[in-house]
gemmi code that builds the backbone of each chain (N, CA, C; Angstrom):
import gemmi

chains = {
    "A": [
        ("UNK", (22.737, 167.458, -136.863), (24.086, 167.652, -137.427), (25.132, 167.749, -136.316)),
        ("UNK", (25.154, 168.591, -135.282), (25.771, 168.766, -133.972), (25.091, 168.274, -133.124)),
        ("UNK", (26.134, 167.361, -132.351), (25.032, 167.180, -131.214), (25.462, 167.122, -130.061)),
        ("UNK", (25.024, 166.816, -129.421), (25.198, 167.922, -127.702), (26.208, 167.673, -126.940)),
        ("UNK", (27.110, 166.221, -127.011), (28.139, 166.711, -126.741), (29.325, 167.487, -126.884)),
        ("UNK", (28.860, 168.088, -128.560), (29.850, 169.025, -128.974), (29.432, 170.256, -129.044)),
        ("UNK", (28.424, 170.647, -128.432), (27.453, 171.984, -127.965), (28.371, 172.212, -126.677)),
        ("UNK", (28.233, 170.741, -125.658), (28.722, 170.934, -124.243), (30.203, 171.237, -124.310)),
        ("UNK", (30.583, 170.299, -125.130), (32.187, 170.812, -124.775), (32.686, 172.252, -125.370)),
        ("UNK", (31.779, 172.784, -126.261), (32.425, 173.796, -126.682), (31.705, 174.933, -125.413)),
        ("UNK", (30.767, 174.562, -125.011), (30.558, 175.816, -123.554), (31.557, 175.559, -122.552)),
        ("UNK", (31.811, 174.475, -121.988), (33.129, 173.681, -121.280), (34.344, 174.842, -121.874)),
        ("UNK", (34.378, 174.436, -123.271), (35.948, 175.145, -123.419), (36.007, 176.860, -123.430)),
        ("UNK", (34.549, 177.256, -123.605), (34.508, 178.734, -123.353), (34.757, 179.027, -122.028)),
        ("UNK", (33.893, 178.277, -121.311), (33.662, 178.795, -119.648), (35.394, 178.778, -119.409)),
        ("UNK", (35.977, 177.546, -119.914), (37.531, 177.792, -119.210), (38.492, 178.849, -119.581)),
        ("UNK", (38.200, 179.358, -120.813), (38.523, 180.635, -121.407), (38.382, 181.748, -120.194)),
        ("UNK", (36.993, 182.048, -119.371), (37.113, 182.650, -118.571), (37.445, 182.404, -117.213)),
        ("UNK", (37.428, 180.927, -116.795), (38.228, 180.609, -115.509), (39.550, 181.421, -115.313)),
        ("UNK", (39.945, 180.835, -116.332), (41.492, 180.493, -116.101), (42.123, 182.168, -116.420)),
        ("UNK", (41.361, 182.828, -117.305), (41.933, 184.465, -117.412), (41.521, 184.957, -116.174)),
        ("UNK", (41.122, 184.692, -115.403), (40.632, 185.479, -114.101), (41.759, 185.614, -112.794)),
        ("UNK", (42.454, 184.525, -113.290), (43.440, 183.782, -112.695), (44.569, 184.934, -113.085)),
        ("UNK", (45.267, 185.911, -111.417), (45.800, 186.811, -112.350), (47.363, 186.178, -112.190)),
        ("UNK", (47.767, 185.395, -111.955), (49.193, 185.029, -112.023), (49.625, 183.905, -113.648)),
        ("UNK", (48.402, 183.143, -113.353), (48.614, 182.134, -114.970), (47.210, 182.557, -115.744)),
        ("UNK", (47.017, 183.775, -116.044), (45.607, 184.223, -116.632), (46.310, 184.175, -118.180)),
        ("UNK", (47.609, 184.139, -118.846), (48.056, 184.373, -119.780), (47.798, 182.618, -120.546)),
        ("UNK", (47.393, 181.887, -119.639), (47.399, 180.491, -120.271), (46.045, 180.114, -120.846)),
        ("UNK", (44.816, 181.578, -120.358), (43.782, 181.448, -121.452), (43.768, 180.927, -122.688)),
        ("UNK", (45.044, 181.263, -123.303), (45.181, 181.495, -124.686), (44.770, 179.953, -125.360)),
        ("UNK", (45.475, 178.814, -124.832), (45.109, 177.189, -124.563), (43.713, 177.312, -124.943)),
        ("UNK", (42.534, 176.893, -124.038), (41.428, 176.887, -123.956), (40.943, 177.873, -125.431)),
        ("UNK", (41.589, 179.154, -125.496), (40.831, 179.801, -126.329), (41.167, 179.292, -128.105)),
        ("UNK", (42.432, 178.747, -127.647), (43.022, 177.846, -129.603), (41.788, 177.121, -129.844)),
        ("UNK", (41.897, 176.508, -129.035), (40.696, 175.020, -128.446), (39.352, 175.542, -128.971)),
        ("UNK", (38.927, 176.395, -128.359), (37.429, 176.944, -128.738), (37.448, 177.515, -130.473)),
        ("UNK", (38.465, 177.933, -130.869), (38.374, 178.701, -131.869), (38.256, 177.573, -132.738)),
        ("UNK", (39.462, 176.746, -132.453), (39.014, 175.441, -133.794), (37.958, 174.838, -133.786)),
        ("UNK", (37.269, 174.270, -132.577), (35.913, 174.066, -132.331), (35.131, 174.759, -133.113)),
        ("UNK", (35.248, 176.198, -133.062), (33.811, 176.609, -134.117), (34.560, 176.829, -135.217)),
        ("UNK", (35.548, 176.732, -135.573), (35.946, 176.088, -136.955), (35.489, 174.771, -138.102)),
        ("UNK", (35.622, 174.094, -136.663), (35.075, 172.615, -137.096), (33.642, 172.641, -137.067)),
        ("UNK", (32.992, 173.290, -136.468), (31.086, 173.268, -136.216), (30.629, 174.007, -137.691)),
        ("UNK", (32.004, 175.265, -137.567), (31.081, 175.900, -139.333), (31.382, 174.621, -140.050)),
        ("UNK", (32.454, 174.135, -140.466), (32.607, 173.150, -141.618), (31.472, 172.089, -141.945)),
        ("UNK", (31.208, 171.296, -140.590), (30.419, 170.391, -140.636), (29.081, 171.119, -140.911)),
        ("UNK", (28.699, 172.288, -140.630), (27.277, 172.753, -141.744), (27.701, 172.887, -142.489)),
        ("UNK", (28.749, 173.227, -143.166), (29.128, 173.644, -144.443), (29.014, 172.608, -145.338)),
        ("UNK", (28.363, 171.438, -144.833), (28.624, 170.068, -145.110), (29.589, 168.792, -145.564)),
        ("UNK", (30.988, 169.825, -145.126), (32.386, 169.038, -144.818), (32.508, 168.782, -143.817)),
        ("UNK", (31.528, 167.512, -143.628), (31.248, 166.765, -142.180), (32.843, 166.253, -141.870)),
        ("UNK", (33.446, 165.157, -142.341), (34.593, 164.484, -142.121), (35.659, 165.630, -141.352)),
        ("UNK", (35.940, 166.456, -142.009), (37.179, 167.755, -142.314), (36.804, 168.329, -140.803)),
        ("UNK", (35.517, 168.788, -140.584), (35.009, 169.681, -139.496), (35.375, 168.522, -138.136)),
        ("UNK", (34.618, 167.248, -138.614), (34.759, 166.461, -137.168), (36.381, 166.452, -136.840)),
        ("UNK", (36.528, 166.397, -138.115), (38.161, 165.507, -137.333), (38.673, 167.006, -137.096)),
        ("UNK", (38.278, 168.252, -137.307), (39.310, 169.392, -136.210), (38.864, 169.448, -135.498)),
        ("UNK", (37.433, 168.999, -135.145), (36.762, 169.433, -133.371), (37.332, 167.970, -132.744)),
        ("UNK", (37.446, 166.538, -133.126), (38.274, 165.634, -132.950), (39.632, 166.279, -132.051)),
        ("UNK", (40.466, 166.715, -132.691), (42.031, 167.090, -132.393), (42.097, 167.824, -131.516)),
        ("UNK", (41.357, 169.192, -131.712), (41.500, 170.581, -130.862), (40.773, 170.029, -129.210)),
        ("UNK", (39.962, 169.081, -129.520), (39.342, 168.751, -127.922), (40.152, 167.592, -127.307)),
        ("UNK", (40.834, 167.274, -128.225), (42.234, 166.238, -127.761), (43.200, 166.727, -126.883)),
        ("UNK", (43.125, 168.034, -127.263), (44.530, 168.739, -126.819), (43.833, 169.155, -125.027)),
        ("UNK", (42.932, 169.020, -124.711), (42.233, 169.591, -123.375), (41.656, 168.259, -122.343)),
        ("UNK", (42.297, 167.591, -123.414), (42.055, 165.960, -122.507), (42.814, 165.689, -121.060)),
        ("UNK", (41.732, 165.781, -119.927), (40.402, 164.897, -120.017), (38.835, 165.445, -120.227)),
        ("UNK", (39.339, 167.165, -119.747), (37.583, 167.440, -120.152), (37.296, 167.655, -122.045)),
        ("UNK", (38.397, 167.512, -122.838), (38.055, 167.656, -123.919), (37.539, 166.197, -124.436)),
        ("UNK", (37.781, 165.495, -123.956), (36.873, 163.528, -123.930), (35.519, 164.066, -124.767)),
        ("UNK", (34.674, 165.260, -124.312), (33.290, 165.107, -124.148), (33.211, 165.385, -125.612)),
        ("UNK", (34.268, 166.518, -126.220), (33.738, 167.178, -127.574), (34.515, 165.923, -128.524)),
        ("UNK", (35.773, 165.139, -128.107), (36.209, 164.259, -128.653), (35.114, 163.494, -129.219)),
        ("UNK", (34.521, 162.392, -128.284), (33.735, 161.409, -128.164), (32.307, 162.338, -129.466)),
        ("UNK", (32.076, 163.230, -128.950), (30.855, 163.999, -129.989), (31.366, 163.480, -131.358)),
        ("UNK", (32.444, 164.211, -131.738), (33.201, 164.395, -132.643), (33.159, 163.154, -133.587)),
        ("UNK", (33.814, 162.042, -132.475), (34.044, 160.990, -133.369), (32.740, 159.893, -133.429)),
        ("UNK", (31.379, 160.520, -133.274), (30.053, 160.200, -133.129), (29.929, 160.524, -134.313)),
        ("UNK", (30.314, 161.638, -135.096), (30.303, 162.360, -136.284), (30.535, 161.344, -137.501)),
        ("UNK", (31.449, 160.995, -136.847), (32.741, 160.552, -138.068), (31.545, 158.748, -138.301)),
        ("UNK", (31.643, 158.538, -136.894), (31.643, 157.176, -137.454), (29.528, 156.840, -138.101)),
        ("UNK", (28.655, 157.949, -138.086), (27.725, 158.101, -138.452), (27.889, 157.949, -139.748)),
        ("UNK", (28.859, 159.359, -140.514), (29.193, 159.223, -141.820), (29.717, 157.695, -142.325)),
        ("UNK", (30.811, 157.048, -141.473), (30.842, 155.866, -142.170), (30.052, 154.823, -142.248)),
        ("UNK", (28.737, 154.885, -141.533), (28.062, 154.173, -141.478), (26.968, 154.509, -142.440)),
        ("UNK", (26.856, 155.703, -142.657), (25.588, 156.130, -143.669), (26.501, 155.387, -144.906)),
        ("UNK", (27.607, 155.744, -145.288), (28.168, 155.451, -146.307), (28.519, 153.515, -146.705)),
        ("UNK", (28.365, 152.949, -145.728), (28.474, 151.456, -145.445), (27.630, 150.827, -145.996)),
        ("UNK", (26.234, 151.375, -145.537), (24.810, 150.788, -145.806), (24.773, 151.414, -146.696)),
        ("UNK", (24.893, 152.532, -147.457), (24.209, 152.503, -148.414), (24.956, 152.158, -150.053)),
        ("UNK", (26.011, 151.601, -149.793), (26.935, 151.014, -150.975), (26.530, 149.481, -151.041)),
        ("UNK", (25.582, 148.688, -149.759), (25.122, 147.649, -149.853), (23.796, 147.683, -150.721)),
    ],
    "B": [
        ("UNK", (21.438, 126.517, -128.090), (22.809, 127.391, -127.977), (21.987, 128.658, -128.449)),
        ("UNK", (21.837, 129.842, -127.017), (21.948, 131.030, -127.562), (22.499, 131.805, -128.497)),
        ("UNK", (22.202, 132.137, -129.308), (23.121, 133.089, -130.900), (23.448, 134.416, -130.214)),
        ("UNK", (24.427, 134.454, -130.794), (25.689, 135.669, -130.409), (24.672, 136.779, -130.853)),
        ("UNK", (24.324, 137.729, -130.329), (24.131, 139.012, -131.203), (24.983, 140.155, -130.869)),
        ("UNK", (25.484, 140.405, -129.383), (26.441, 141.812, -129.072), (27.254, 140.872, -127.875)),
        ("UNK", (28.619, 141.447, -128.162), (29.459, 141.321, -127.056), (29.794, 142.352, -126.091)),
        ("UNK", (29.842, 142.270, -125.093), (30.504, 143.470, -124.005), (31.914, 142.996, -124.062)),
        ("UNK", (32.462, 144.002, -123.013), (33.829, 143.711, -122.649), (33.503, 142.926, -121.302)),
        ("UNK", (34.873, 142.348, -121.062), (34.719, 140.822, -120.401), (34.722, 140.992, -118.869)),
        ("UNK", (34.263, 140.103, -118.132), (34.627, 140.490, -116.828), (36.165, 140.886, -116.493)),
        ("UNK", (37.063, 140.356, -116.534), (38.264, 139.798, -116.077), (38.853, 141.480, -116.575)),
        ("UNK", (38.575, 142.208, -117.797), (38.596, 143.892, -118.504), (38.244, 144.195, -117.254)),
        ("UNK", (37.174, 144.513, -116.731), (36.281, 145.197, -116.232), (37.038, 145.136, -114.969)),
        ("UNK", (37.457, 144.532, -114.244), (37.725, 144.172, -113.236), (38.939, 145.281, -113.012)),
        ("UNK", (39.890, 144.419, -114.167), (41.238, 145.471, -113.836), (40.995, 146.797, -114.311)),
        ("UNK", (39.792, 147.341, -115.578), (39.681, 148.951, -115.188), (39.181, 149.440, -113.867)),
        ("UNK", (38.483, 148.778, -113.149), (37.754, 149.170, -111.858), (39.000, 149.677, -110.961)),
        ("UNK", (40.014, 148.175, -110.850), (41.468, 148.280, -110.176), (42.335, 149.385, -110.619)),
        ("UNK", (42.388, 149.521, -111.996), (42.977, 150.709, -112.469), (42.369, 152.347, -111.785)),
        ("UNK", (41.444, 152.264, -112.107), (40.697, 153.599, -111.695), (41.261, 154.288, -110.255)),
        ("UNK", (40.736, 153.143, -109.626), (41.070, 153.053, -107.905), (42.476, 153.720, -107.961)),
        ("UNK", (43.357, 153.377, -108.353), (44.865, 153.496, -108.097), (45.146, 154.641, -108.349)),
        ("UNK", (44.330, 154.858, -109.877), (45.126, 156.454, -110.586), (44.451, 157.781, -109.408)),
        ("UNK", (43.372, 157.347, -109.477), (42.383, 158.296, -108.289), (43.036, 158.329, -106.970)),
        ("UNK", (43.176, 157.494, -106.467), (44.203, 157.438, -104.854), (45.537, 158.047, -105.178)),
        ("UNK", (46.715, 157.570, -106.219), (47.566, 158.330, -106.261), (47.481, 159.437, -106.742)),
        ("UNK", (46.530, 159.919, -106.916), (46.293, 161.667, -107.616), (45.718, 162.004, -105.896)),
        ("UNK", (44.897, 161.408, -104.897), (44.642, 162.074, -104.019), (45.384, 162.050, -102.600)),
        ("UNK", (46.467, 161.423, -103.210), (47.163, 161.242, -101.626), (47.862, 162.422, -101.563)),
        ("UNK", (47.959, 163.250, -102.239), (48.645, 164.750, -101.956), (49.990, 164.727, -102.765)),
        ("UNK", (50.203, 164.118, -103.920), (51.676, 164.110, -104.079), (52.027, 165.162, -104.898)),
        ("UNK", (52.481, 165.776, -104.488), (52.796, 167.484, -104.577), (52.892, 167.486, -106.472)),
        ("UNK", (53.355, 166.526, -106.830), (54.159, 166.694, -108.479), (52.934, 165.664, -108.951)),
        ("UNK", (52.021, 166.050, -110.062), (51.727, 164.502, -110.738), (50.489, 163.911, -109.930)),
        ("UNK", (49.944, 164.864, -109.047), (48.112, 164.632, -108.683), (47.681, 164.889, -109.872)),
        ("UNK", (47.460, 165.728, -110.535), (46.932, 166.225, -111.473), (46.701, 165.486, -112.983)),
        ("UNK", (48.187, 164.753, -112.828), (48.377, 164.159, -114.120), (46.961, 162.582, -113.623)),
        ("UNK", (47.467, 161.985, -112.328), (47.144, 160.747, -112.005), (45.565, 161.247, -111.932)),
        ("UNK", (44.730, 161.925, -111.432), (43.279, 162.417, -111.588), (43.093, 162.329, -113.311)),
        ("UNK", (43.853, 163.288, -113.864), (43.588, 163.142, -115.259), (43.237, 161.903, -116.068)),
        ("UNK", (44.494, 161.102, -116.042), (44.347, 159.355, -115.965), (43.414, 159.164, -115.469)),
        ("UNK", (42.749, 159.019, -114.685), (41.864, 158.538, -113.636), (40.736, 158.707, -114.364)),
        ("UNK", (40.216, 159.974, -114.625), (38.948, 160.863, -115.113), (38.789, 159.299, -116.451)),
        ("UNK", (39.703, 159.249, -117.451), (39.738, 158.889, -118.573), (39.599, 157.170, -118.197)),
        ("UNK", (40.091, 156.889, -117.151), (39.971, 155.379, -116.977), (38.333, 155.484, -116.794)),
        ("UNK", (37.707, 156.126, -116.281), (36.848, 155.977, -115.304), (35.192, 156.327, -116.926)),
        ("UNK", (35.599, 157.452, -117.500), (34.824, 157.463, -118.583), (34.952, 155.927, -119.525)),
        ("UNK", (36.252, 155.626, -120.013), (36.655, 154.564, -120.343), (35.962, 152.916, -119.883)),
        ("UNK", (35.516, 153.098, -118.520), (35.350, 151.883, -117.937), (33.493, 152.384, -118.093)),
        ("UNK", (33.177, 153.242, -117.756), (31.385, 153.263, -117.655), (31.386, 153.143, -119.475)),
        ("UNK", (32.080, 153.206, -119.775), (31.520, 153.268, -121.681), (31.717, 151.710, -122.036)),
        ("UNK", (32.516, 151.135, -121.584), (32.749, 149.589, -121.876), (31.461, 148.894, -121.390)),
        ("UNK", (31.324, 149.271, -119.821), (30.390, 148.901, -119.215), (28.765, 148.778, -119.628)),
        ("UNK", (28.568, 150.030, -120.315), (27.092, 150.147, -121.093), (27.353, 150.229, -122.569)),
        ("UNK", (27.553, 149.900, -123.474), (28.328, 149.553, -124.388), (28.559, 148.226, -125.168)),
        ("UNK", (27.940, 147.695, -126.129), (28.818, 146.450, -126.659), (29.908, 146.937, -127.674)),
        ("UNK", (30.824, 146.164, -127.137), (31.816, 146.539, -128.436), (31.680, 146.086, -129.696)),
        ("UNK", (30.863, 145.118, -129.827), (30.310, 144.118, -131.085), (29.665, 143.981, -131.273)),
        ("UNK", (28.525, 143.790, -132.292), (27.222, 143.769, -132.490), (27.221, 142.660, -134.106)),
        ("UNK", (27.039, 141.970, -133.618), (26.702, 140.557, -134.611), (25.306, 140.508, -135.549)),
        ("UNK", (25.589, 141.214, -136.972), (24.576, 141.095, -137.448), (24.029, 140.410, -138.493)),
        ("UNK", (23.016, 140.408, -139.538), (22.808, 139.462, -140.813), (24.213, 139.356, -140.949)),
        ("UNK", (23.845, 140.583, -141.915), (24.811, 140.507, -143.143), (26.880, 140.874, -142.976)),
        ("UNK", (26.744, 141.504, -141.202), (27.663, 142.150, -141.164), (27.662, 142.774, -139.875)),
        ("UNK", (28.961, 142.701, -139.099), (29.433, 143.296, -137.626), (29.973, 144.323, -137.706)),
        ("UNK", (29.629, 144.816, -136.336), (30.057, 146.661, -135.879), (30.950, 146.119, -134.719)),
        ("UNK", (32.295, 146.965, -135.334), (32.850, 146.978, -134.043), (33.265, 148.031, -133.658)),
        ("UNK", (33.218, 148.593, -131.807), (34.127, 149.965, -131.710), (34.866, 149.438, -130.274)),
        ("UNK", (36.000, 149.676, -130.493), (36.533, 148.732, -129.227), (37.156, 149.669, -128.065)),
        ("UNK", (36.825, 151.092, -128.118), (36.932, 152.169, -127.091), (36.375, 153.533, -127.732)),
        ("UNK", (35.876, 154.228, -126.669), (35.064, 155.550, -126.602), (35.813, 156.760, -127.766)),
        ("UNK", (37.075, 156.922, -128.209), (37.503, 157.387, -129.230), (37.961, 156.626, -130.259)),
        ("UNK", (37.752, 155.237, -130.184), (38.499, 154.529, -131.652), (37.526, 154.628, -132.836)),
        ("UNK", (37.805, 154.584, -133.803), (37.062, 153.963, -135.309), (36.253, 153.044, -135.064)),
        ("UNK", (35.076, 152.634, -135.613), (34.094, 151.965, -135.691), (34.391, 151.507, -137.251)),
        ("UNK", (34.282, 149.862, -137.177), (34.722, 148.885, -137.774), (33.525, 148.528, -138.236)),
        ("UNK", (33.411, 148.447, -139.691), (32.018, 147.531, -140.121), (32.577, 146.899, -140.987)),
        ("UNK", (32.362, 145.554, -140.888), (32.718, 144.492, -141.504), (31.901, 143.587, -142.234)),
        ("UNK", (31.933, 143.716, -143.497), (30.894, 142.516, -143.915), (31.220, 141.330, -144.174)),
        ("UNK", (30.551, 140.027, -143.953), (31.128, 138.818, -143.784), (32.359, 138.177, -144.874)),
        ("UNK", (31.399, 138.825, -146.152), (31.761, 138.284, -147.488), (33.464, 138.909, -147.360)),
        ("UNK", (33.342, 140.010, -147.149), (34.522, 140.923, -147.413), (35.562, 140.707, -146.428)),
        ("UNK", (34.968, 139.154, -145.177), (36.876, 139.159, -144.441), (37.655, 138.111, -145.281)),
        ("UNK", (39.112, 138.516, -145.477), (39.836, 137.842, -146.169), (40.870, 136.513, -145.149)),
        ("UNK", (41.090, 136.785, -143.973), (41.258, 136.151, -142.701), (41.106, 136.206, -141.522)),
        ("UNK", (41.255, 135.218, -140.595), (41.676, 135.775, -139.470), (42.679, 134.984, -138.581)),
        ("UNK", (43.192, 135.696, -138.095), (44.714, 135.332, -137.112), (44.575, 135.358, -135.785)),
        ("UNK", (44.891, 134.524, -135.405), (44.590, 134.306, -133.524), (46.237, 134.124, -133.287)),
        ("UNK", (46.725, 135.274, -132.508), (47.817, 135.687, -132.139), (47.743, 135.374, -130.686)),
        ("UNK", (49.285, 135.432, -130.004), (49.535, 135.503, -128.909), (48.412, 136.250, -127.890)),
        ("UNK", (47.882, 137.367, -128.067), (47.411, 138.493, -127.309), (46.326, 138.959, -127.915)),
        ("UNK", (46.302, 138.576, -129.096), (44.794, 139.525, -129.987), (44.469, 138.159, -130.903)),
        ("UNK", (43.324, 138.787, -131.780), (42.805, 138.379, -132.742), (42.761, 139.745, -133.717)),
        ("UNK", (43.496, 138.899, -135.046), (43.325, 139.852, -135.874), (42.004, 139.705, -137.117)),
        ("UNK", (41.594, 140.734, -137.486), (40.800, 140.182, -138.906), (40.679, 140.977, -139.952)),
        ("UNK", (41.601, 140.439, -140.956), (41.629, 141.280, -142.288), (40.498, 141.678, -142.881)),
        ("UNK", (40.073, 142.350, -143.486), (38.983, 142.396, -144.104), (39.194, 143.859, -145.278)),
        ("UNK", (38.175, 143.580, -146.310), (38.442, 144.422, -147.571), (37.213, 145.390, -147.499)),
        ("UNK", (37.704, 146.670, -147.278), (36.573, 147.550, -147.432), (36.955, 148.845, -148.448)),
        ("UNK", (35.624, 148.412, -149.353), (36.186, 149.263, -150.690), (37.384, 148.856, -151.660)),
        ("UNK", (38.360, 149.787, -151.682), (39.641, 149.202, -152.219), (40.821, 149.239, -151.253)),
        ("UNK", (40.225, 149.461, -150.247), (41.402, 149.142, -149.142), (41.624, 148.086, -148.387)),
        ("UNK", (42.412, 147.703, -148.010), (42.529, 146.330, -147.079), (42.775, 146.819, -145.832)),
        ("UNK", (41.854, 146.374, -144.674), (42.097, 146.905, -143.446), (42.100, 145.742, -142.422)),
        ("UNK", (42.236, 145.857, -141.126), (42.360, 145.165, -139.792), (41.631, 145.755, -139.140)),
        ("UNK", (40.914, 144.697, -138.004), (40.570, 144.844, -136.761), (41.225, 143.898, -135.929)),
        ("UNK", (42.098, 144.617, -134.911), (42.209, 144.228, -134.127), (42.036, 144.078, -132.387)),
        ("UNK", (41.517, 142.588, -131.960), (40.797, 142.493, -130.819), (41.971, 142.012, -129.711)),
        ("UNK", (42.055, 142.806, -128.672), (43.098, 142.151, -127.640), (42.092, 141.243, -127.308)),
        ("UNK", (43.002, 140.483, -126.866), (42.282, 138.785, -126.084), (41.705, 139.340, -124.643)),
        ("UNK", (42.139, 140.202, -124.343), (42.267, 140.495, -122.266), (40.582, 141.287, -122.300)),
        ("UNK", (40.276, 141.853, -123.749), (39.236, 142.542, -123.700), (37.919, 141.609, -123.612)),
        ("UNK", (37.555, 140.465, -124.134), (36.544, 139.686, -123.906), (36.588, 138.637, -123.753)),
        ("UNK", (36.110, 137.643, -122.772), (36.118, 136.735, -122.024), (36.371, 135.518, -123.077)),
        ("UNK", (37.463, 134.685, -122.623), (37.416, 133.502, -123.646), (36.632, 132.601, -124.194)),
        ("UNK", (35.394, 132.453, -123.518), (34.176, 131.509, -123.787), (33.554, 132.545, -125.241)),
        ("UNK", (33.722, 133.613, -124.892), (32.639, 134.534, -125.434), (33.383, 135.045, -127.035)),
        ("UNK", (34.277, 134.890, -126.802), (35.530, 135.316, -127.783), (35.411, 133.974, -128.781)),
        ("UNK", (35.579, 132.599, -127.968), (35.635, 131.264, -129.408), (34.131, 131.279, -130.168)),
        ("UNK", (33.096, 131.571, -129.478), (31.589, 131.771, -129.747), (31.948, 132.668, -130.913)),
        ("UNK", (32.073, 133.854, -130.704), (32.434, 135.147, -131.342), (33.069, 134.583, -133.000)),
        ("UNK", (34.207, 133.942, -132.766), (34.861, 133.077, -133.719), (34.434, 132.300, -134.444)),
        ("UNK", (33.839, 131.581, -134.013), (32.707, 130.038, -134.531), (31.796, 130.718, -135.091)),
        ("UNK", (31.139, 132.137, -134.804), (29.854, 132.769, -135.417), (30.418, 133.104, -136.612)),
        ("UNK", (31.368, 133.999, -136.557), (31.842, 134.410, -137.709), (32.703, 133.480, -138.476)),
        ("UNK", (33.030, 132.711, -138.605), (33.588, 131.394, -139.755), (31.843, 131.335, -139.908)),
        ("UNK", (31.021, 130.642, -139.387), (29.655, 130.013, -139.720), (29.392, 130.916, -140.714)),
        ("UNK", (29.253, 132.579, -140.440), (28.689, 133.524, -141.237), (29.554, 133.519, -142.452)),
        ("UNK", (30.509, 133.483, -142.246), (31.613, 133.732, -143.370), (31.085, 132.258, -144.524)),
        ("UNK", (30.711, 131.563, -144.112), (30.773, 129.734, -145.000), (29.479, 130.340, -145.671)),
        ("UNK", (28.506, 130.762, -144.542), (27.342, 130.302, -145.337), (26.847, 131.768, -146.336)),
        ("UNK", (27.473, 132.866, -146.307), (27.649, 133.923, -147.373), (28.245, 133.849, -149.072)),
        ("UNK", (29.342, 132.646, -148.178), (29.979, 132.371, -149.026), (29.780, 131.607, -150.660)),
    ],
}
model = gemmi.Model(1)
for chain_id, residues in chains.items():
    chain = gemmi.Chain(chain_id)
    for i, (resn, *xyz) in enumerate(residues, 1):
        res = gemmi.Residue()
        res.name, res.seqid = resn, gemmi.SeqId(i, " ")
        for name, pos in zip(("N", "CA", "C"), xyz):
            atom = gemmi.Atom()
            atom.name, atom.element = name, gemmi.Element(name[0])
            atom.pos, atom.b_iso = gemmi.Position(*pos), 0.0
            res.add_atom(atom)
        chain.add_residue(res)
    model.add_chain(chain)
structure = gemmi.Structure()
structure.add_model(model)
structure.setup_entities()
């Protein structure tokens, strides 16, 4: 259902959660990274929830916004999407 | 005549992402105080961009029906033969209508992305497929 590049990017977007707060002059720009992560497991519950489409396309967006290292959960993401249209392709044939 | 089954992206692509890469990467590392960051960024994305083209077909020529994904975040295009309604060879692209479900949609192929030999092949396969579905 998830698969590992959207495992990786969501450790990616945690770990930067704590980079960047460590950071004591721009530590307040955590907050970025942490929107990012939160919709991420927003989108990970949905897609078990089995609102695959809905879930990909917010882990889609939210790893958009962190581009270029958000590429990794992007690319997962839209691995998601285009599975579903393909299950759904073949099997209307 | 070998039969089409997958297309890559073309040399002549490949070439200028390689050239691209180079540039965004050098001007992100020559130190320029404003806008390294941005040009690395670019860079990172050319550079994922170009190894995904690279191992990758963007096309995959099949029975009944072609896959297309023509970059690492776009939509993946499945097209079945029966279901294209045209296609348009434009200045710069190739377009191809096609009906999926009750929607009418496009794919569109820039020309710069696959090599012209490989592109009229590409063309000629699909009219052939399209006649004999038909």
């Amino acid at each position: 259902m998830i698969n590992t590049k959207m495992k990786i990017a969501l450790l990616i977007h945690i770990a930067l959660i704590f980079l960047i707060s460590t950071d004591p002059e721009r530590g307040f720009l955590a907050f970025i990274p942490g929107v990012v992560a939160l919709l991420n497991v927003v989108g990970i519950a949905l897609i078990l929830s089995k609102q695959k489409k809905t879930g990909a396309w917010i882990f889609l967006v939210s790893s958009a916004i962190l581009v270029p290292i958000g590429m990794i959960g992007a690319i997962g993401a839209r691995q998601i999407l285009d599975e579903e249209k393909k299950n759904k392709f073949y099997n209307e044939q | 005549m070998e039969e089409l089954k997958e297309i890559k992206a073309g040399s002549k692509h490949m070439n200028s992402m390689y050239i691209y890469c180079f540039l965004t990467f050098a001007l992100g590392l020559l130190g320029l105080r404003f806008g390294a960051g941005l040009f690395i960024g670019i860079g990172v994305l050319a550079l994922v961009a170009t190894f995904w083209h690279k191992n990758t077909p963007i096309i995959k020529i099949l029975d009944n029906n072609l896959e297309a994904k023509l970059a690492p975040i776009a939509s993946k295009h499945f097209i079945k033969y029966s279901s294209i309604s045209n296609i348009q060879k434009e200045k710069r692209k190739v377009i191809i209508n096609y009906n999926n479900g009750a929607k009418d949609k496009k794919l569109s192929i820039p020309l710069r992305l696959i090599d012209e030999d490989v592109m009229k092949k590409f063309l000629d396969t699909v009219q052939e497929r399209r006649k004999s579905v038909a």
